[in-house]
C-alpha positions in Angstrom: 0.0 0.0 0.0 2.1 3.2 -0.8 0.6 6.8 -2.2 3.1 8.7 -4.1 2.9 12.5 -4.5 4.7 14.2 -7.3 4.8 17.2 -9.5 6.7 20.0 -7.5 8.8 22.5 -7.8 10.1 26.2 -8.3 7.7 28.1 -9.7 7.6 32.4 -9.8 4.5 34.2 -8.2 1.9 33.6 -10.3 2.7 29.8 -12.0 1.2 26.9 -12.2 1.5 23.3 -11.2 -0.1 20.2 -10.7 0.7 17.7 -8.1 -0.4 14.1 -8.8 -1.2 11.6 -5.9 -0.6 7.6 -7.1 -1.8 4.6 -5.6 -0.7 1.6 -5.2 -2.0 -1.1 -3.9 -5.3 0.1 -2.9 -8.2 1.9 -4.9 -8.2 5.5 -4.1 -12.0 5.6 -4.8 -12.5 4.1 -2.0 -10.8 6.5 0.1 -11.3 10.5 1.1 -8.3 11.8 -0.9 -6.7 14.8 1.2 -4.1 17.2 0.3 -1.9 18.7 3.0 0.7 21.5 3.1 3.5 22.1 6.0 5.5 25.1 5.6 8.7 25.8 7.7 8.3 26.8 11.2 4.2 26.2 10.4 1.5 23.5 11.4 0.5 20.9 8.7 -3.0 22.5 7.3 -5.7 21.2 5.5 -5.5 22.3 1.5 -8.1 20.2 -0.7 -10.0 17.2 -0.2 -12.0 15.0 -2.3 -14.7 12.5 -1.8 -16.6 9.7 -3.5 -19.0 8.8 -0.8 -20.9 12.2 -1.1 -19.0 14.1 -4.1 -17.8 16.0 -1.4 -15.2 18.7 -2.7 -13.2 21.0 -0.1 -11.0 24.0 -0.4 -9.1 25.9 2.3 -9.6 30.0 2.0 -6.7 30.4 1.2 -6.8 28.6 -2.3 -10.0 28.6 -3.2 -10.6 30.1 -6.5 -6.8 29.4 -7.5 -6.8 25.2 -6.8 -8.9 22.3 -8.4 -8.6 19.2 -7.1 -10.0 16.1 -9.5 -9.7 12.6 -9.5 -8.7 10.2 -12.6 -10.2 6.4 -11.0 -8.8 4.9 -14.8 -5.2 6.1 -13.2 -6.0 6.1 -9.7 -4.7 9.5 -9.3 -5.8 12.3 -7.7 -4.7 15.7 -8.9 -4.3 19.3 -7.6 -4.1 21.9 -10.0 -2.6 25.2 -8.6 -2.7 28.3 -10.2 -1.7 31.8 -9.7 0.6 30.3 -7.0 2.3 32.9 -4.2 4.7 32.9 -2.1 2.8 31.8 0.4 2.0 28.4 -0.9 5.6 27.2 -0.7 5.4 24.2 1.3 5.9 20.4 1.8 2.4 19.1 0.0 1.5 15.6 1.1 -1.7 14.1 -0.2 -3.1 11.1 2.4 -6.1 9.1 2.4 -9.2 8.3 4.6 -10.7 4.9 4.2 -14.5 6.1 3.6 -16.7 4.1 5.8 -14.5 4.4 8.6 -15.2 5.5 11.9 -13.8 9.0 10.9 -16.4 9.8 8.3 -16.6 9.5 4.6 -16.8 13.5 3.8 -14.9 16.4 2.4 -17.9 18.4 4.1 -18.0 20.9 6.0 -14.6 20.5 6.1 -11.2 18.0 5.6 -10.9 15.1 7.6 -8.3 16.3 10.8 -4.5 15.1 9.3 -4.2 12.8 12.4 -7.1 10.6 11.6 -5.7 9.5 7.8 -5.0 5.9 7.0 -2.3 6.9 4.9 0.5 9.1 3.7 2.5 9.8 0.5 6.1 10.9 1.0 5.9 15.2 0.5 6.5 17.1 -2.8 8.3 20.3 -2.1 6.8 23.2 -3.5 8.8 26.4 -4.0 7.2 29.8 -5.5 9.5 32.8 -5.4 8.8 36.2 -5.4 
């Protein structure tokens, strides 16, 4: 069972990238897909989340409007497409999943699942956007 997150890098105020989140070994439409950020010296926070169960989509304030978050079940990916990136959003991203069904709930709604209560973890893909 492994989740692999990929797609980062150095981008200049106002790029784009997508980060992709692979599984292996389980089927991620079974899970709540989560995306996570910890920046230096910060707390890990809540980014995007996705759900099956309910269609359940969530974005922090602080990227909505600017990040899409999708799902491609062919590939068992989940995506995150940033955009108009800032400084601000340079960060470890780690995407993790939620086994829906769970005693943790199977929703993106009202909010994403608390980091501690995910089943599992990808290693993080550094994201970097200078100024």
């Amino acid at each position: 069972v492994q989740l692999q997150a990929s797609g980062g890098g150095l981008v200049q105020t106002g790029g784009t990238l997508r980060l992709s989140c692979a599984a292996s070994g389980f089927i991620l439409d079974y899970y709540v897909i989560g995306w996570f950020r910890q920046a230096p010296g910060k707390e890990r926070e809540g980014v995007s989340c996705i759900s099956s169960s309910d269609g359940s989509i969530y974005y922090a304030e602080s990227v909505k409007g600017r990040f899409t978050i999708s799902r491609d079940n062919a590939k068992n990916t989940v995506y995150l497409q940033m955009n108009s990136l800032k400084p601000e959003d340079t960060a470890v991203y780690y995407c993790a999943a939620l086994r829906i069904g769970g005693p943790y709930g199977s929703s993106c709604s009202p909010e994403i699942p608390d980091y501690y209560v995910m089943d599992y973890w990808g290693k993080g893909t550094l994201v970097t956007v200078s100024s």
